[in-house]
Each structure stands twice: as C-alpha cells, then as structure tokens.
N, C-alpha and C positions, 0 to 999 in steps of 0.2 A: 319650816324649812331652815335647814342651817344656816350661818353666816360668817366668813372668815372675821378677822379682825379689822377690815377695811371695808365690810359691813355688806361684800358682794357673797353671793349663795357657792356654792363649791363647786355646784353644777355650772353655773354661767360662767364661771373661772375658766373652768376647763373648755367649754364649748368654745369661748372666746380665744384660750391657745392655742386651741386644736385648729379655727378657722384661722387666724394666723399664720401659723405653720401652713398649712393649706394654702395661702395667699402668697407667700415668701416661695412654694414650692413650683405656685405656679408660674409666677414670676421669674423662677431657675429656668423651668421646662421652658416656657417660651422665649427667654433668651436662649436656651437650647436649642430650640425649635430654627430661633433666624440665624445660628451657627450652623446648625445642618443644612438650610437653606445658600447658605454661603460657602460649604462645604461642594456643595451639590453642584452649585454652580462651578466651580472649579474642577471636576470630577467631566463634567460633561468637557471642558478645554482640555483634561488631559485624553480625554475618549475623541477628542475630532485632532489635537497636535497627534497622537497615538496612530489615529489612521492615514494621516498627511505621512510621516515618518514610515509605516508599510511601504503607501504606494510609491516611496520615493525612492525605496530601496527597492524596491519589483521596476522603478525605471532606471537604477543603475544612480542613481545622484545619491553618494553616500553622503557627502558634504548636509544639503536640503534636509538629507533622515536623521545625521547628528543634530542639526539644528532643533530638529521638531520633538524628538526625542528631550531633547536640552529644554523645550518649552514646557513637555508634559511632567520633566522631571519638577520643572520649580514650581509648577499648578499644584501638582499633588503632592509635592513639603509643605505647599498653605494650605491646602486641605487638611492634613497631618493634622500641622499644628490648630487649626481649628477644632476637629474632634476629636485633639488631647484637651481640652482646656478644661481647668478646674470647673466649671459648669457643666460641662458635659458628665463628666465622672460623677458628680453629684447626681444629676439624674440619670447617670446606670444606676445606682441601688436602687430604684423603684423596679419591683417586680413586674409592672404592668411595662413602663420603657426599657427596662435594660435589655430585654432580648433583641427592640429595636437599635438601641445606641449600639451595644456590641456588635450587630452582622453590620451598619455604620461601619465602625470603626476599623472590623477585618475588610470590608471592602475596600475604604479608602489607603489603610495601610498597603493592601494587594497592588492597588495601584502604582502606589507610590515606589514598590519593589520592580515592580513592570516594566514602568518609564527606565528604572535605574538599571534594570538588566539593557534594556534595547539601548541606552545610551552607553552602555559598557563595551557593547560589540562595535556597535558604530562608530566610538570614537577610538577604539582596535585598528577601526577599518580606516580610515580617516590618517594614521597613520603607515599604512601599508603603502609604498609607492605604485598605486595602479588599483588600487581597490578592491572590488570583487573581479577585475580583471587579471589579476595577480593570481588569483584562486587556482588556476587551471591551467594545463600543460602549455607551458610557451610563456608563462607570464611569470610575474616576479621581479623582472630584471634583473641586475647580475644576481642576487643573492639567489633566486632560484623559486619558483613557486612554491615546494617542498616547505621552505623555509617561512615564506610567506604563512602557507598555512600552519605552521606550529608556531610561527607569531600569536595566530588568531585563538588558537587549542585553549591557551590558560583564562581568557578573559571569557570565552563560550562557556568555560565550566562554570565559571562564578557565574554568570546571569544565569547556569541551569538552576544553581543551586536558588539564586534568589527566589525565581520562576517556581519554584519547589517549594519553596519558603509560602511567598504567597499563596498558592493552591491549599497549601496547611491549612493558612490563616482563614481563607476565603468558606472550607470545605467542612470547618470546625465551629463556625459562625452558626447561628441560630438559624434554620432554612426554611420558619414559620415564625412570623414578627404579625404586628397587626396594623404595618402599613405596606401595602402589596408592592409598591413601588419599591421596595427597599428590597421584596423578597424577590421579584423577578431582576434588578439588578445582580443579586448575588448569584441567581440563578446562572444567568449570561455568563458571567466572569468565571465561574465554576467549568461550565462548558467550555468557554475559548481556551482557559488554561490547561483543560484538561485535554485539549487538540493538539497546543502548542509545545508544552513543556515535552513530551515526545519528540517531537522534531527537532530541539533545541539540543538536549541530551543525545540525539542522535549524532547533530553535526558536531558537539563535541568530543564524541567517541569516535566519529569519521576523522575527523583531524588528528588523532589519536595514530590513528589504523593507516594512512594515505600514506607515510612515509614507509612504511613495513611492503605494502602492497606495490608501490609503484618503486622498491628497492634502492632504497636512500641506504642500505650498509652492506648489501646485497644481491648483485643482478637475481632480476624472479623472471621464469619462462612462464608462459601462460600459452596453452592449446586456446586458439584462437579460433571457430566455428562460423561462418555463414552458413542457415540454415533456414529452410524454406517453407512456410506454412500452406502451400500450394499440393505440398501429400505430408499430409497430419503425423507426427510423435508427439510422444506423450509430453516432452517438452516447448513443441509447437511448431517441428517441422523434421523436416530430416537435412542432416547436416551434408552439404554434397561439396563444400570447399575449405579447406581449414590453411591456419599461415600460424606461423609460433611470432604470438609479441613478445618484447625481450623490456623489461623494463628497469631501469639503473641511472642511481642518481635523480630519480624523474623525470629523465630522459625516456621515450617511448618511439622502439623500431620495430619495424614487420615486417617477416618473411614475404617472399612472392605466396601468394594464394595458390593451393595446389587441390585438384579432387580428390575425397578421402581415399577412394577405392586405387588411392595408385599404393596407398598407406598397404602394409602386410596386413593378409586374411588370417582370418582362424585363431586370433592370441586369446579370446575367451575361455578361461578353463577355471580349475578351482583357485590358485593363484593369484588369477588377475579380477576375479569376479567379487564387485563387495560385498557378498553374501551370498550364502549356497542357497536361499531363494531365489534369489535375481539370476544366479546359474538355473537353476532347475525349471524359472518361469518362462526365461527370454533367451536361454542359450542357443537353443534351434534354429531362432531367427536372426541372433546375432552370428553369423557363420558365413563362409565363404562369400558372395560378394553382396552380401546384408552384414559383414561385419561392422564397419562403420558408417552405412546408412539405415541400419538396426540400431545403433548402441543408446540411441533414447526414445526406448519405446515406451520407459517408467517415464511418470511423471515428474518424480521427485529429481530437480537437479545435483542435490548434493550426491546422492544414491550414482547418477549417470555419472557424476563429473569421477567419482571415485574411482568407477569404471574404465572411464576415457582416461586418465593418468594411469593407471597400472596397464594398463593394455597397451597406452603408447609406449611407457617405458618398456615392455617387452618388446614391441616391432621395433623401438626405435633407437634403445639404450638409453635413451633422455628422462633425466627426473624432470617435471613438471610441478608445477607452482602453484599451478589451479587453473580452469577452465571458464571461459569466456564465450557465451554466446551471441550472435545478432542477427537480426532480422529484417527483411525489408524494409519494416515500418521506421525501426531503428534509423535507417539509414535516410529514410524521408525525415526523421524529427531533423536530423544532421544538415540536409539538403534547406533545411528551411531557414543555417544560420550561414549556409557558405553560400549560398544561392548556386547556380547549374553548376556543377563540373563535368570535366571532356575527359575520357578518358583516351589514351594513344591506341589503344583496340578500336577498328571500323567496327567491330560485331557491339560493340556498347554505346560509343557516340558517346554524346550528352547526358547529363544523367538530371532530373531537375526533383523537387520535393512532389509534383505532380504523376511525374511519369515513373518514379524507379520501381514503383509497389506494382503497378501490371509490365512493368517490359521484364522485370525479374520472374516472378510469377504465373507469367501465360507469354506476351510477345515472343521474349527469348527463346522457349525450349520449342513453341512452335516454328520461327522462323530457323532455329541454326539445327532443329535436331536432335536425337536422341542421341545419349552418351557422355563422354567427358565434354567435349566443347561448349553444352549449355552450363555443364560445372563449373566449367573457366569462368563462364563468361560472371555467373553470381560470386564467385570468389574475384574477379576482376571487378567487377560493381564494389562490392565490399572493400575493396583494396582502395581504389582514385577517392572514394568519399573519406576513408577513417583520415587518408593520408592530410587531403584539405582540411577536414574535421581537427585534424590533432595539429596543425598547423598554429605558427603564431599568428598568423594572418585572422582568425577569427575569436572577437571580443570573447572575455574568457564567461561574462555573463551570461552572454548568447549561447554557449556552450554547457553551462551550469542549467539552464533551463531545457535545452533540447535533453541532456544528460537524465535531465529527472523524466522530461515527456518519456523517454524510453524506458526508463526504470521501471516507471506505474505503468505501463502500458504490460510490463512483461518482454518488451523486445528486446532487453540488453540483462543478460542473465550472468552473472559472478557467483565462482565458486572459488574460493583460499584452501590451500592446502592447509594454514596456517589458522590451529582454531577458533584464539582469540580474533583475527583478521575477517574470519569469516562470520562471528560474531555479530562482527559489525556491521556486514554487508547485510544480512537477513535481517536485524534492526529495523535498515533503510528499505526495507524492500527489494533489493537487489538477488536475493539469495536462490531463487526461483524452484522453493521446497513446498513439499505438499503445508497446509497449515496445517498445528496440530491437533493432534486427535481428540483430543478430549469435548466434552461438550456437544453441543448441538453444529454439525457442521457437514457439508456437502462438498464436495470437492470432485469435479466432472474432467476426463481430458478425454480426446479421441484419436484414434492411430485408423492410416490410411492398409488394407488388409490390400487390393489391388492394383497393386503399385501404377498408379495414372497421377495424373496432376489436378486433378476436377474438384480439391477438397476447395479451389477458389470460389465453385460454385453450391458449397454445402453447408447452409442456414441453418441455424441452431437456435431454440429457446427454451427457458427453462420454467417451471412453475412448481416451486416446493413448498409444500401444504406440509406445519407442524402442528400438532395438535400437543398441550402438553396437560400433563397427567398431574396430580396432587402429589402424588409420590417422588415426584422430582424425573420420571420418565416420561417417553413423549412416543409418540406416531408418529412417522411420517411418509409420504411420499413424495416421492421427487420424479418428476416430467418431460423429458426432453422430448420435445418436440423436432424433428429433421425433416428438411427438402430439402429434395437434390432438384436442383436448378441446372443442372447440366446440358447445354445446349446439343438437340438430338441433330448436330450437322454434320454430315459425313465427310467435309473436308476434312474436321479437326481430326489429328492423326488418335492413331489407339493408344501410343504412349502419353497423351494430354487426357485422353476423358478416360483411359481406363475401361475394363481390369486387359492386365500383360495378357498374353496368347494364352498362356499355360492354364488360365482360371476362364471356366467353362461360366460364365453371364454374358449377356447382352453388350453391345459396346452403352458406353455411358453408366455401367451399374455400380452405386458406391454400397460399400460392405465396411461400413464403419466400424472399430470395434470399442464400443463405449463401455468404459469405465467409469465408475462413481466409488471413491473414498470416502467413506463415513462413519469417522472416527472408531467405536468402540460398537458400531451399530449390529442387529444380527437382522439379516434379511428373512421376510418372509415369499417373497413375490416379486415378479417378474413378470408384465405380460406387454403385448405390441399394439397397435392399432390394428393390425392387417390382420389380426389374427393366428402371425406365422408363430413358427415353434421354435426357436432356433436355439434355446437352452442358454443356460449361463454358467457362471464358473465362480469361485470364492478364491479367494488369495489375503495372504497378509502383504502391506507395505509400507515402510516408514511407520509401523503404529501403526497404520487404520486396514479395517477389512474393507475389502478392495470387491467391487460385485460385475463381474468384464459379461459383456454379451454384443452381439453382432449382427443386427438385422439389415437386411437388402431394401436398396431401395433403387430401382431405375429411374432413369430421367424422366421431372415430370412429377416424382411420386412424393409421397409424403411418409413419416411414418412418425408413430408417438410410441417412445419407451416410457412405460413406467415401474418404477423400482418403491418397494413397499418395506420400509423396513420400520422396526422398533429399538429406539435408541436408550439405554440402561443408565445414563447419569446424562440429560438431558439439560437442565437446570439446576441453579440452587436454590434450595428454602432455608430460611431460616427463619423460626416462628410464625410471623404473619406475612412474610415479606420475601421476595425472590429477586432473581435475574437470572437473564437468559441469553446467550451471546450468538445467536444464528451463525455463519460463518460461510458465505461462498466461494468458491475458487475457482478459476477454469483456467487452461493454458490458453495462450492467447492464438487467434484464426483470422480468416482473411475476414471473412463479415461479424465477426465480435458475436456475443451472447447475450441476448436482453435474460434481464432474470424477474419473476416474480415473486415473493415472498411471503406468504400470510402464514399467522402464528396463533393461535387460538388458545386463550386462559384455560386452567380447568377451573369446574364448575364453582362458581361465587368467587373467584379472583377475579381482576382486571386488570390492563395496562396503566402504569402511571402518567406516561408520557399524555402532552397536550395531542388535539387532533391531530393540528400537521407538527410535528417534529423534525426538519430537513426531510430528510428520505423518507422517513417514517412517516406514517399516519392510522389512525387510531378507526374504523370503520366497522360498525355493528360488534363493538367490543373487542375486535381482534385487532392485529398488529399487523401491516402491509408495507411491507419496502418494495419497493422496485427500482430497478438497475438499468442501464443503457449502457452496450458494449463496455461488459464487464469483466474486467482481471480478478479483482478481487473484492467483496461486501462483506463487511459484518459490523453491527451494532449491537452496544449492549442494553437491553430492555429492563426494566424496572417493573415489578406486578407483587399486587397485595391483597389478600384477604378482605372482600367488603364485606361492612358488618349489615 
C-alpha cells in the first residue's frame, strides 16, 4: 500500500478529508437548519400580525391594521435576513438541500413583499381624513371623495405590483422539496396570492375608473332601472321603473322614478338594435307595450344596455352614459346599512332589509293592483332607499360592503358606455355579461313567457355531469331541474300567478323559457321528464350557442330539462398534464340556484387536487363542486397522466 511522505496511505488521506468536509458541512446545515427554525418562527408572527391587520381593516380600525401590518413588516425583514445569511447560501449548493432552502427563501421573501404591500395601503389610508369612510359618496370632506380615492390609486398600484412580485417568487420556487412542511407552506401562499393579487389590481384599476364614471371632468347620465325578479328576464327581471342618475363632480342626483311603459313604444329597429341578431331574435317581443318591459330578454347585460341607450336616445333625444340596474335584493343589502326608511307614499310605508324583497315582489302588486301604480310604487321603493343609501349619513364602510353584497350577488348591474370604464366594471364583477365562451362553461337564465308574477315561487337546480375526453373534448349534460310552487289559491289575482287572459293554460301555469349558453358547445339533445315534446331552438349570443326551449309546468309540478351537448375545446393538455376551468352562470332569482358539479378524468388521468379542496372535492376519482344560491362558480382544476 502506498504512503505519502508523512507516512499516511493516500486512501486514508482522502477518506479523512472527505469525512471532514462532511463534518464542517454538516455542522453548516445544522446551523442552517436552527436559522430556518428561527426563520419559521417569525414567518408564523407575520402569518397571525397578517391576520390581526385583515380583520382590522374588515372592522373599519385602519389605525390597529397599519399597526399589524407595521409588526408583520419587521417579522419578515428578520426573517429575510435570516435566510440570506452566508450559511444559508452555502447550503443551497447542496443538491439534495437547495431545492429546500430555495422554496425557504421565495416563501419568506413573498412574505416580506406582502406585509410591505398591506402596510403601503394602510398607511395611504391612515393618511386620508376619514379613512375607508372617505371612500364613498359623501365622504372625503371638503376635498371630495373623488379626490380621496385617487389619493389611494398610486400606492394600490405599488402593493399590486409587489403582490405580483411575490406570487413570481412564490410560484417559481421548487413545489416538491423533501420536507412537506415547506412544500404545503408554499402551496398555501401560492393559493392566497393567487385569490388576492386580483382583487387588489382590481381596486387599483377601480380607483383609476371612479372618477371617469362618477364625472369628475364631465356630467355622465346613466339609465337608471328598478327591476323585478318576481317575472324572470334574462337579466333577472323585468324592468317596470327607471329614473336618469346624473353624476358630476361626484356628486350623485336622481330623477323621480317613472314606469318604463310611459317611455315611447316601438323605437326598436335596425338603428337602434346592437345587432341584427338581437333584432331578428327579440324584436317581436320587444314591441309595443313589451317595449321596455322586453328590452332584457338576453342575458347579456352589455348586449341589453347597448340596446336600452340607443333606444332611449331615439324616444328621448338624450345621449346616455351607460346603464344601471337594481334589484330588490340590492336594496335589502342597502337597508341593512341605513336601517328602516319611510317613505312619504302611504302605498310604501317603511321599508326595512327584512320586508322590502316580498312587499316589492308579491305584497305590493297584490294589494295596489295591476298597472302603473304597482310600478310607482317599486321605482318609489328604489328611490327613499338609494336616496338614504347615497346619503352622507351612512358610514362609507358600511356602504363599500353592502355595495359588494350586491355586486356578487348580481343585483346591482353597471354598464359604461366608456370602454376602458367598463373595463373595469366587468374586472369587479359588476359587468353583468354572459362569461366567456371559451372553455368548459354553462351559463343558464330564464324569461317569464306568461306574463304573472309567480317566478317568486319557481325553484331551480342544476346538476352538470362533464365527462372529459383525451383529446382535450368533453360530454356533457347539464340538468335543470324546476318546481313550480305556485300556490293553487284562488284569491291570488291572475295578474300575480299568471299566464294573462290571452294564453290558453290553467291559472297558476309557468311556461319558462330556459336558455343555456355553452360556449362553443354543439347540442346533441334535448329531452323533459314529463315526457312532453316541446322543441328547442339554436341561436348565437355574445359568442356562445345559445339552446332556448320552454316546458310547462302547473302548480304543484315538477319538471327536469336536460340538455346533452358535446363541447370541442373543453380543456387543455399539454403533454402529461391538463386543466380544466368548469364555469357556471345564472342571472340571479328570488330562490337562487343550488348547482352541482361532477367532472370525470379520461381514462388513466386524475385530478391533482387534495380530497377536499374548498368547494372542491376529489370522490371516486372525479371532481364535485357544489354551490349554494349561485351567481356565478368556476375553478380551475389541475389533472395528469398516472403512470
């Protein structure tokens, strides 16, 4: 055996460096190890100041949220510097740690971006006199709310961007490490950011957009609509009161509330119609005194609103700004931040967040009657709430939250004549358009065909079974299930349970005419429970093919439509790996739409997702969401090749 000059072997030389090294390295790692451990510990202070600072800002204490924000920020700069430190970096070149240290390191930096975006806003806000209360009409003080909020607009953008920043960092990180802990962290922060940074981007494009819209250089008109989900359009009632708001400076005025049908008949023509479809589909019904309690028979609001502004301006000579819808519910999220208002009409009384969705809906048009007078009286309702509502008398908070209850819900519908403006409204959800077509996607509304008021008592749910194919196509059917709960009393008049004189059914008989939008879908099928035959129809709209059909159902009854279609670019593959973005829609009704959701791999894929995933959940290999009083679902699904 050889021997160097120091008379050890060449082998044991090296054996003894190499353990060395080895000893020195591990000695790095585990001083590494109680850095992460110190890391970690700081990481979870900024994850509990981080949620202290949420619900402080969901209770109005901006002060408390700059604080907590201020605590999360200095947590996660010692964290930073922790898992920068020259030991740390040392053991990232180990192959077997670096993919752990690296997703580390993007985590903790995300964080540290996080804090620094939410303390950015907060201490924005912190400066505003009146806070989030400043936000909204009547606030501000002298400088004006307008102003207030384009205060807020430049520092919302930076935390978008940082927000955006982190997500990078978070999303680019190693998303398989070999300590789980680290991997279901990233996982978490990947998800919340991927929730959040939307919403943030939003409101800084809404701050963008609010001075354009509420006519800070400009008076803007807006067709103003109360409209009733008690007899179904396709945007979620029929509109039987309208008043022009006038908005300037940020200032917000309203016309007295008037019924459409006092508005001129018959301005539907090729002119005023935004597209010789929507003439050739809905002209017949939009006509003489179905003019404007027709004109939203589509579902798409930008489609109707195009409509309702070129039509008014012919009856009326007024150019319009865009169009504004609201709905009972609306006026209940309102009622629940002004508490009861009176109005000076005996035929209205009180109006409280309890009572205004049935005295609008059934009390009224049964006690005062058929005609204009129950129209007054829902454009009178509309009028004493928005006026309280838009009052400076109620916290602007209070208002920012009822404002969104309405939005998600679908009961407060914006349309911008102005297209970046409107932009931004459909962003927020506001926009109240079909989703788009592409994809995997369902989209249901229903119109009352017998002019009664009974849609209050017409229950709807849905159950769409996707099956999808290798090929990136899918199957599906989609289920609406209907009962008409119509009470068979012969008090109620025939203008309330319907159909008018002139339509030969029973009293109490609803004759729905159900639509379903599904994308790029081609129908194969059509059939009923009852066995009835009642035919269907195709149409294009906004993009998607449109499948209308109309089955009866008397008081009492039940009936199941199902619609069988094959969808042509269903998901995407790419190589071993997919996603699939479901997509439900429904205009919004008086009893909401439960929906159900199952999604079936093709054969030897699966879902990625854990069992329960939120909505989601993973059962006998398939994919099930289910909804409760749904405006709108969709998620995007992740599935792969098992080998």
């Amino acid at each position: 055996m050889g021997r160097t000059a120091r008379g050890w072997p060449r082998g044991v030389r090296i054996g003894i460096g190499v353990g060395l090294v080895v000893m020195v390295l591990a000695g790095v790692a585990a001083t590494a190890a109680l850095t992460f451990l110190d890391a970690e510990d700081r990481l979870q202070v900024v994850r509990d100041r981080l949620q202290v600072a949420v619900d402080a800002v969901g209770a109005g204490d901006i002060a408390a949220a700059d604080d907590a924000f201020a605590q999360a920020e200095d947590a996660a700069g010692a964290a930073v510097g922790r898992v920068r430190s020259p030991l740390v970096r040392l053991v990232g070149f180990l192959p077997v740690i670096g993919p752990t240290v690296d997703s580390v390191v993007a985590t903790t930096e995300a964080a540290d971006l996080i804090a620094g975006a939410g303390r950015q806003i907060t201490a924005s806000l912190r400066d505003i006199p009146g806070g989030l209360d400043a936000l909204t009409l009547g606030g501000g003080g002298e400088a004006g709310w307008l102003d207030a909020v384009q205060t807020l607009q430049d520092p919302v953008v930076d935390a978008a961007a940082r927000l955006e920043l982190a997500r990078d960092l978070v999303e680019h990180a190693p998303a398989r490490t070999r300590v789980a802990r680290v991997d279901a962290a990233r996982t978490r922060l990947l998800d919340e950011l991927t929730q959040i940074n939307p919403i943030v981007q939003n409101g800084a494009a809404l701050a963008g957009a609010l001075p354009t819209l509420f006519g800070d250089e400009q008076p803007r008109r807006y067709f103003l609509g109360a409209h009733n989900p008690a007899e179904l359009r396709g945007t979620g009632g029929f509109i039987g009161a309208y008043a022009i708001l006038i908005a300037e400076a940020g200032e917000v005025t309203i016309s007295p509330f008037t019924p459409t049908q006092e508005l001129p008949q018959d301005v539907l023509d090729e002119d005023t119609a935004p597209t010789a479809t929507f003439l050739e589909r809905y002209g017949e019904r939009i006509a003489g005194n179905g003019t404007w309690l027709n004109v939203n028979l589509s579902a798409d609001l930008p489609t109707v609103a195009d409509a309702i502004q070129a039509m008014y301006q012919a009856a009326e000579g007024q150019r319009l700004d865009g169009v504004i819808l609201v709905d009972p519910f609306a006026l209940e999220a309102m009622l629940r931040t002004t508490g009861p208002v009176t109005s000076p009409d005996p035929d209205v009384g009180t109006l409280t967040a309890d009572t205004v969705v049935p005295f609008i809906t059934t009390e009224a048009p049964i006690a005062l009657g058929f005609g204009g007078e129950r129209k007054e009286v829902l454009g009178e309702s509309a009028q004493v709430v928005l006026d309280e509502f838009l009052s400076g008398d109620v916290p602007g908070r209070a208002r920012i939250d009822a404002l969104a209850e309405a939005v998600s819900g679908g009961h407060l519908l914006i349309h911008a004549a102005d297209p970046e403006v409107q932009a931004v409204i459909e962003a927020v959800g506001a926009g109240g358009g079909l989703p788009e077509p592409e994809g995997t996607v369902a989209a249901l509304s229903l119109v009352n065909t017998t002019a009664g008021k009974a849609d209050v008592w017409l229950d709807r749910t849905v159950d769409w079974d996707v099956t999808l194919d290798p090929d990136g196509t899918a199957s599906a059917i989609v289920t609406v299930a209907l009962s008409n709960g119509t009470p068979e009393d012969p008090s109620l008049p025939r203008y309330i349970t319907g159909p008018a004189d002139h339509i030969d059914l029973p009293p109490g008989t609803s004759r729905p005419q159900v639509s379903l939008a599904c994308g790029e879908c081609e129908p194969l099928q059509v059939s009923w429970s009852d066995a009835g035959d009642y035919g269907y129809s195709v149409h294009r709209e906004a993009g998607h093919v449109t499948i209308v059909t109309s089955p009866v159902l008397e008081p009492g009854e039940e009936v199941t439509v199902r619609f069988v279609v094959d969808i042509p670019r269903a998901w995407g593959r790419s190589g071993t790996g997919g996603v699939v973005t479901p997509t439900f829609w429904t205009a919004p009704s008086i009893l909401g739409t439960d929906v159900d959701v199952t999604l079936t791999p093709p054969p030897g894929w699966a879902f990625d997702q854990p069992e329960q995933d939120g909505d989601v959940r993973i059962d006998g290999g398939r994919a099930i969401i289910e909804g409760t009083d749904v405006r709108e679902l969709s998620h995007e699904l992740t599935l792969s090749v098992q080998r």
